[in-house]
C-alpha positions as CSV (number, residue, x, y, z in Angstrom):
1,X,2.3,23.3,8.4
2,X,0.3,22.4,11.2
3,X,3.2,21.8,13.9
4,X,6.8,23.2,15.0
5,X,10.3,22.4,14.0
6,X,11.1,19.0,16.7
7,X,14.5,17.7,15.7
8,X,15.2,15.4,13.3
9,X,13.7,12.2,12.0
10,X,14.5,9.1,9.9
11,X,11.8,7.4,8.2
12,X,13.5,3.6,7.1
13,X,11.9,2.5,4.2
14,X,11.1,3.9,0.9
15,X,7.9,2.6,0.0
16,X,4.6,4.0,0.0
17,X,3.9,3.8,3.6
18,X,7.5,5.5,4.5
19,X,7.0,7.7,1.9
20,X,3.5,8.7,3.2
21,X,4.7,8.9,6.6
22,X,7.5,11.2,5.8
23,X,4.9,13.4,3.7
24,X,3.2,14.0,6.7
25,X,6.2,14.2,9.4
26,X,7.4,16.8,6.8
27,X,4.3,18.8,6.7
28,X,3.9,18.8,10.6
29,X,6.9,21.0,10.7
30,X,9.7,17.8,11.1
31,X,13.6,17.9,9.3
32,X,12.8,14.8,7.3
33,X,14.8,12.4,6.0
34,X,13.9,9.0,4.1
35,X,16.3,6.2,4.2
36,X,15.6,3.6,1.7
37,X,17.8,0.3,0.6
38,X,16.3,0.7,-2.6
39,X,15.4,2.7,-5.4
40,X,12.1,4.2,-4.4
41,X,10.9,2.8,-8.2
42,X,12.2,-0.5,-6.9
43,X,10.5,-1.2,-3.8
44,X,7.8,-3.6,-3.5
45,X,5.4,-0.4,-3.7
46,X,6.2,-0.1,-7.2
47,X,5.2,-3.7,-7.9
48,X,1.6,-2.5,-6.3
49,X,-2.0,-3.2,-8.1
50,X,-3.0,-0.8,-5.7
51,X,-6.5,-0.5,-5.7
52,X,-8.1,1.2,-2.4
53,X,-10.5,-1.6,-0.8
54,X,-10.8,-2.3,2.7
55,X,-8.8,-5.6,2.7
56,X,-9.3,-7.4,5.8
57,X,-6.1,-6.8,8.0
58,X,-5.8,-7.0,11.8
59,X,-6.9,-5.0,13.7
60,X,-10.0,-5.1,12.5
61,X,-11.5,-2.4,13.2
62,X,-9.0,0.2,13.5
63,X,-7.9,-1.1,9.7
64,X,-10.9,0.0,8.8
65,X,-10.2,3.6,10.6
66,X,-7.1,4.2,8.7
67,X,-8.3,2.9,5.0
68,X,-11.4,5.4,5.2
69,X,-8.7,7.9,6.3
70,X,-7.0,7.3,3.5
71,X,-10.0,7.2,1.2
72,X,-10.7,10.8,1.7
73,X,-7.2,11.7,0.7
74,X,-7.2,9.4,-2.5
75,X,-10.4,11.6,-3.4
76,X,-8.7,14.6,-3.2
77,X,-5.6,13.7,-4.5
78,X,-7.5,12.1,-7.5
79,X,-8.6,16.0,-8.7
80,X,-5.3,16.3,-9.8
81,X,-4.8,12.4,-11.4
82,X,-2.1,13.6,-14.1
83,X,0.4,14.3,-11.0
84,X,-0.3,12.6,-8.3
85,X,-1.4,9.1,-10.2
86,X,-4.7,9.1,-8.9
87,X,-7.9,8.1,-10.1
88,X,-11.7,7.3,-9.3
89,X,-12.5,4.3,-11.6
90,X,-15.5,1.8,-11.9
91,X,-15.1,-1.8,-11.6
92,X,-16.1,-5.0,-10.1
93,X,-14.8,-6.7,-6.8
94,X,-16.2,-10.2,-7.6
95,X,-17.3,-12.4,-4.8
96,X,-18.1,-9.5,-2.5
97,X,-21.8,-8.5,-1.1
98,X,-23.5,-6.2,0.9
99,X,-23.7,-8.5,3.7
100,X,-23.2,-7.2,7.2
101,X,-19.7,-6.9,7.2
102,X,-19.2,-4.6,4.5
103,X,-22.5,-2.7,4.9
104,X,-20.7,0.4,5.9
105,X,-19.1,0.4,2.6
106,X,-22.3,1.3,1.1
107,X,-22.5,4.3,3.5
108,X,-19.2,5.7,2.5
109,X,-19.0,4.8,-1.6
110,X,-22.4,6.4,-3.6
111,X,-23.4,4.2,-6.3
112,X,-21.8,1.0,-5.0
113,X,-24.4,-2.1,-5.8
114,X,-24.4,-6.3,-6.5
115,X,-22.8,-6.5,-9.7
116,X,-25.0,-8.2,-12.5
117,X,-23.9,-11.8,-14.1
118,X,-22.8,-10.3,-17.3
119,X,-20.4,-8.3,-15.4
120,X,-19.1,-10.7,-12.7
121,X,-19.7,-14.3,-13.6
122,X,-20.5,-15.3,-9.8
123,X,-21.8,-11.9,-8.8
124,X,-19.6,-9.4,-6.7
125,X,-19.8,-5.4,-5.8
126,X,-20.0,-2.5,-8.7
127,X,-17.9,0.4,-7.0
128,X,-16.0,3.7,-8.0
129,X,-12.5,3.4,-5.9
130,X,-9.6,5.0,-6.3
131,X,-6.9,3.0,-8.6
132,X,-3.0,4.0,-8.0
133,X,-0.5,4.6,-10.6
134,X,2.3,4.1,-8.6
135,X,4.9,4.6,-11.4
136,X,3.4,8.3,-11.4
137,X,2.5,8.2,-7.2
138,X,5.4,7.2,-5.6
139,X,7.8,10.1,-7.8
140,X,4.8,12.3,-6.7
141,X,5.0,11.6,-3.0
142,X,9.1,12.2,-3.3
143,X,8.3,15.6,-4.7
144,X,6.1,16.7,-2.5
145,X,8.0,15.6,0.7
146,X,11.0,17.2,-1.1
147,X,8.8,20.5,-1.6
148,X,7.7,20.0,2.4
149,X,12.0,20.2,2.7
150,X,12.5,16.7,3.3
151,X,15.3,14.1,1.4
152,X,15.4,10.7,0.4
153,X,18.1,9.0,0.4
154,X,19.9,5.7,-0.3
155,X,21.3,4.0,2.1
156,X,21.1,0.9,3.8
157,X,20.4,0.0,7.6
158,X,22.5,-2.5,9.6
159,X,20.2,-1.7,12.6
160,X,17.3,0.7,13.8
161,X,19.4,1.5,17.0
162,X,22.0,2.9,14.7
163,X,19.7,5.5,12.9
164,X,21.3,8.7,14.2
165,X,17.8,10.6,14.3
166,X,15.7,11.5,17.8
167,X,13.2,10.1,16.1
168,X,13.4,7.0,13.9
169,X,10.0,5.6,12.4
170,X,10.5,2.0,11.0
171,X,8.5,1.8,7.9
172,X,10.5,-1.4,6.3
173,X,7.8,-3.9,5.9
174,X,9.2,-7.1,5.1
175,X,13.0,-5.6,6.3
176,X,11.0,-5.7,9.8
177,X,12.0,-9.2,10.4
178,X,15.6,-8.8,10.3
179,X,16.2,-5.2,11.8
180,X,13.7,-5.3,14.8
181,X,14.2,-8.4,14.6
182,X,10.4,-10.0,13.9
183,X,10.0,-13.4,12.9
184,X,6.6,-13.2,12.5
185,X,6.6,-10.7,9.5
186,X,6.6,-12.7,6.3
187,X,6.3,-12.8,2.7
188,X,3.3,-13.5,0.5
189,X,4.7,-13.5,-3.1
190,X,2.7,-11.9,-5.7
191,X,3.3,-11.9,-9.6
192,X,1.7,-9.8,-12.3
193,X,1.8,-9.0,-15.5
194,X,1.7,-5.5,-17.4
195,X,0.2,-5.2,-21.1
196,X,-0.6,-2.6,-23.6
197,X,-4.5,-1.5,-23.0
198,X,-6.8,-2.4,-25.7
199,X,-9.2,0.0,-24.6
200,X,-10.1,-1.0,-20.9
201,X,-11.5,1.2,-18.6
202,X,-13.0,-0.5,-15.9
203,X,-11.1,-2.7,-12.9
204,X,-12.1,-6.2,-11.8
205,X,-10.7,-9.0,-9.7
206,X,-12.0,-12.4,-9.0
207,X,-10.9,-15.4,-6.6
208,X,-8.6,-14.6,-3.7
209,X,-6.7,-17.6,-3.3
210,X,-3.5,-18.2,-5.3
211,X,-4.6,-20.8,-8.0
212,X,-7.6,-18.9,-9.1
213,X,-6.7,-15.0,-8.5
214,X,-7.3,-12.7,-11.2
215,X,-7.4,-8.6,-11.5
216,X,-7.3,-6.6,-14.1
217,X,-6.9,-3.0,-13.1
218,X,-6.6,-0.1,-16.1
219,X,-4.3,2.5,-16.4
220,X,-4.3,5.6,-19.3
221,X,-1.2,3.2,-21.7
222,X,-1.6,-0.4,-19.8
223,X,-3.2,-3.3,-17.8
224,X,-2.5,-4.3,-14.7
225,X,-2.6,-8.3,-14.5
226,X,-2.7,-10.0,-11.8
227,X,-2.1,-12.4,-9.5
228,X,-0.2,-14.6,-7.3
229,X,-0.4,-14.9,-3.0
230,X,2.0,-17.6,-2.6
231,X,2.9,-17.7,1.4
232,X,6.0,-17.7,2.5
233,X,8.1,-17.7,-0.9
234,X,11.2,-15.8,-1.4
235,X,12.0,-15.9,-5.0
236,X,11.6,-12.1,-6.6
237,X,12.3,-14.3,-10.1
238,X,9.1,-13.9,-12.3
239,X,7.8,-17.7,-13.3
240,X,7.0,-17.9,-16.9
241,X,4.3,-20.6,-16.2
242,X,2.4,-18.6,-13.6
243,X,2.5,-15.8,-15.9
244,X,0.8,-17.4,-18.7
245,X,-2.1,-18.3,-16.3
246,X,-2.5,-15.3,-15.2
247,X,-3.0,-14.2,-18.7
248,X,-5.1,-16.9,-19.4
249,X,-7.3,-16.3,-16.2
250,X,-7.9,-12.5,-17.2
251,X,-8.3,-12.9,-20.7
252,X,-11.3,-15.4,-19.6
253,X,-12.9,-12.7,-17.7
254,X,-11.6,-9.6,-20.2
255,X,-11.8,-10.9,-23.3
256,X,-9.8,-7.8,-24.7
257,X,-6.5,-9.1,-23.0
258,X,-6.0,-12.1,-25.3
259,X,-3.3,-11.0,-27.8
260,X,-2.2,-7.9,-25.6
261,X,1.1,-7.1,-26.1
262,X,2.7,-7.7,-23.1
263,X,5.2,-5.0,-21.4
264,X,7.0,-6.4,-18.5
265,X,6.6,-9.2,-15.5
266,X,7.0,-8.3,-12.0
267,X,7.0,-9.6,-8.5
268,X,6.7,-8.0,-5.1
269,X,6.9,-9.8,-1.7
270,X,3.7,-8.3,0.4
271,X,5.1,-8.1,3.7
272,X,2.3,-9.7,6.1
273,X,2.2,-9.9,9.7
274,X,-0.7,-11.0,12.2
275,X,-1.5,-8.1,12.7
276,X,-0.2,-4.5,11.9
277,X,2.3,-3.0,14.2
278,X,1.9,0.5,14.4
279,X,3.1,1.6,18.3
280,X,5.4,4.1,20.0
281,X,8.9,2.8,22.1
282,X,11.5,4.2,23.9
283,X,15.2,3.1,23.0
284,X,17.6,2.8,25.4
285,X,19.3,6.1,25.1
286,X,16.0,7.7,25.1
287,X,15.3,8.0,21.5
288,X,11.8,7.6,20.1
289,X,11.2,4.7,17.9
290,X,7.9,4.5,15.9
291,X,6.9,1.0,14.2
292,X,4.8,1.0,11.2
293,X,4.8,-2.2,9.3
294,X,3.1,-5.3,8.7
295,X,0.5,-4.4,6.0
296,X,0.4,-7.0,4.0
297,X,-0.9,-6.6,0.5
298,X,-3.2,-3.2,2.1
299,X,-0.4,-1.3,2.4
300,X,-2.0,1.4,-0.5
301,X,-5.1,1.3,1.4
302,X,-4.2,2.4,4.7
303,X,-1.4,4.7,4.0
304,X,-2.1,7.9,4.8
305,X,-4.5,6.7,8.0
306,X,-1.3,4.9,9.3
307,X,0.8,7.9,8.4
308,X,-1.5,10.2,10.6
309,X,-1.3,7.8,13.4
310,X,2.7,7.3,13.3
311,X,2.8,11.6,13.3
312,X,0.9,11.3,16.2
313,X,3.2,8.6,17.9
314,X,5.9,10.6,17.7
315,X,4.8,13.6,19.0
316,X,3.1,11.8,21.9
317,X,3.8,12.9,25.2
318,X,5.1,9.8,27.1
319,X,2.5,8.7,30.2
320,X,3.3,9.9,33.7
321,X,5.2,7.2,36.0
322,X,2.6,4.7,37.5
323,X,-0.5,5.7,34.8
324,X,-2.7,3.5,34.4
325,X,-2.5,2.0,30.4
């Protein structure tokens, strides 16, 4: 542990940015506890494709900070992939180039290069990224807070100034815009599809907008199929329609998908915001309240750089009367 015992803190939210926060609260030396509304393996985490790529959020730049951040930890964490749900695996992010905007990416990932035709009709980015099992991650993450001596517990929150904690640190994503309150968090509804694997071992996704997204991301027993970004929708019902075109979308990119058995359906509300809000406040009674939420569908990608930055927040010493910001 790299920090003292400083009273007690609630992390609000159960997913894999609270979790992650928690993690490292925990392993700074904090009395840790996780409040979650639901089920850890019910949150909209759990509905994640998550695949590490730097998905364009706001704040640009600093986005970028905290997903390489959380790229080196996905690299460790992926030497042990059995546990902690982890892995390094090839595959093609169609429609992306080395153009100047993602040069950097070059830098950072060896071997990435322009996909060929056969691999990406339309052309796109061959890269080695880490690929998230959250089934296995998210139960790993509990453990090892819980082995750092922190709890989770179930419980739900009426309001953050009601968190009996010094420290409460709001990780409730799409919760945000009732119990800050912030109206301009939404949803962006996405739908997927899991299958038995055939035999894939490579990741790919084509198309970002909501009529012509597809992904098909591998794990060890199934397939990943995805997707839906439907702004603004509210319904967590899965839509039998949209979920034979997303079959019929991957299968014409995989053929092995056709005829795959499939598993289960499930929908997740990504809970975007303008921009993220990670920042430090003081309630009234001189408690410290951390925000971190507002990810969008990057959550998985910036995790553990957020986490490090929230740690920091709370353990920030507040600036002298009259300093200039």
């Amino acid at each position: 542990m790299d920090g003292e015992l400083s009273g007690d803190v609630v992390v609000v939210g159960g997913g894999v940015v609270g979790l992650t926060s928690a993690v490292v609260l925990a392993e700074r030396g904090h009395r840790v506890r996780v409040w979650t509304r639901d089920p850890v393996e019910r949150t909209t985490s759990a509905v994640a494709g998550a695949l590490w790529w730097p998905y364009r959020i706001e704040p640009v730049v600093t986005a970028r900070d905290w997903a390489l951040r959380s790229l080196d930890v996905y690299e460790e964490l992926a030497a042990d992939a059995d546990r902690s749900g982890v892995r390094l695996v090839e595959g093609v992010m169609g429609g992306e180039s080395l153009d100047e905007g993602k040069a950097w990416v070059s830098g950072r990932l060896p071997g990435v290069r322009a996909a060929t035709g056969a691999e990406c009709p339309g052309g796109g980015l061959w890269a080695r990224l880490p690929l998230i099992d959250m089934a296995v991650h998210l139960p790993w993450l509990v453990g090892r807070l819980t082995d750092a001596g922190g709890v989770v517990e179930t419980r739900e929150v009426s309001g953050l100034a009601d968190v009996d904690a010094a420290v409460v640190v709001n990780c409730t994503g799409l919760g945000a815009r009732e119990l800050v309150p912030d109206p301009s968090v939404r949803p962006v509804r996405g739908q997927l599809v899991v299958v038995e694997n055939p035999g894939v071992r490579t990741w790919l996704v084509s198309g970002t907008d909501h009529e012509r997204m597809a992904y098909v991301f591998p794990h060890p027993d199934r397939l990943v199929l995805g997707g839906t970004a439907e702004d603004d929708v509210w319904s967590t019902e899965p839509d039998p329609g949209v979920a034979e075109a997303i079959v019929e979308r991957c299968a014409a990119l995989v053929p092995e998908v056709a005829g795959a058995r499939v598993l289960a359906h499930r929908v997740g509300l990504r809970p975007a915001r303008p921009a993220v809000r990670l920042e430090r406040e003081l309630l009234p009674d001189g408690r410290v309240l951390v925000h971190n939420y507002g990810h969008g569908g990057a959550g998985v990608t910036v995790a553990w750089g957020c986490a490090r930055e929230a740690a920091d927040l709370v353990t920030a010493r507040p600036a002298p009367p009259g300093a200039t910001p």
